[in-house]
N, C-alpha and C positions, 0 to 999 in steps of 0.2 A: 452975055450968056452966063446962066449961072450956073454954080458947081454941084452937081448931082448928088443928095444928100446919103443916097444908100453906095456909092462909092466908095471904098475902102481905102482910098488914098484922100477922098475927098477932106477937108480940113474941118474940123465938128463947129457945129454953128452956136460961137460962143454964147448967145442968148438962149438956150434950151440951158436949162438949169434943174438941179432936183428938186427944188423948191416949187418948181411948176409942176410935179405930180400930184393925183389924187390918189386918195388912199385906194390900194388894187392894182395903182401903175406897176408896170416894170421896164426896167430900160435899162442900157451896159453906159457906164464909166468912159467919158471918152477923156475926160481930163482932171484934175485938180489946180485949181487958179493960186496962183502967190508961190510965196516960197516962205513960209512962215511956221513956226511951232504948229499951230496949229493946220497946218496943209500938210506938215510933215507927218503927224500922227494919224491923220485920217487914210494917207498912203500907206504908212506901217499896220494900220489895221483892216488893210484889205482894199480899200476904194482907189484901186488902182486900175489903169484903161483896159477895157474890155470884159470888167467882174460884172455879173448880172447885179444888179440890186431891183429889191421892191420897196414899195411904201406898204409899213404894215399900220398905222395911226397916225393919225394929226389929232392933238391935243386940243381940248377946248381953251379959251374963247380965238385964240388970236393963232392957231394951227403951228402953233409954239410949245415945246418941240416936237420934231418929229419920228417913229422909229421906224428907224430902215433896216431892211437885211439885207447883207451882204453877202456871201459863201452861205457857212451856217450861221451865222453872227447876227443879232439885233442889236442895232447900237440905239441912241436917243440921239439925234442931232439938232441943236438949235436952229434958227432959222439962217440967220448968219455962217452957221457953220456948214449947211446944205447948199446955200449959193455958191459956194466957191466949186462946186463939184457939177460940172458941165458933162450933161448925158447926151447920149445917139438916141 
């Protein structure tokens, strides 16, 4: 049986990533992957579990990078740098 994805306790489905949004998604923060300089700064700037975020551009050719908002915030994020950030 599997685990009910809109469940609040359910465990977030590590393969949804922000990187799989189009420009217009929105979706909340269920986690930050690693434990690294750079996971740590993305947490200190908001992308912490349950913050709304949107995709507001994917950059041409290769949708590298990309800008997200978060709170009021629009960051730039490389593509590397959005995989690690696992959405609901």
């Amino acid at each position: 049986m599997s685990a009910d994805p809109s469940r609040a306790d359910a465990p977030p489905d590590s393969h949804r990533r922000l990187t799989m949004l189009a420009v217009g998604d929105r979706a909340r923060v269920a986690l930050v992957l690693e434990d690294d300089p750079i996971s740590r700064r993305l947490i200190e700037v908001g992308f912490v579990p349950g913050a709304a975020i949107e995709v507001i551009a994917s950059m041409w050719p290769a949708a590298d990078p990309l800008a997200i908002r978060v709170g009021g915030s629009t960051f730039a994020l490389r593509r590397h740098e959005a995989e690690r950030i696992v959405i609901a």
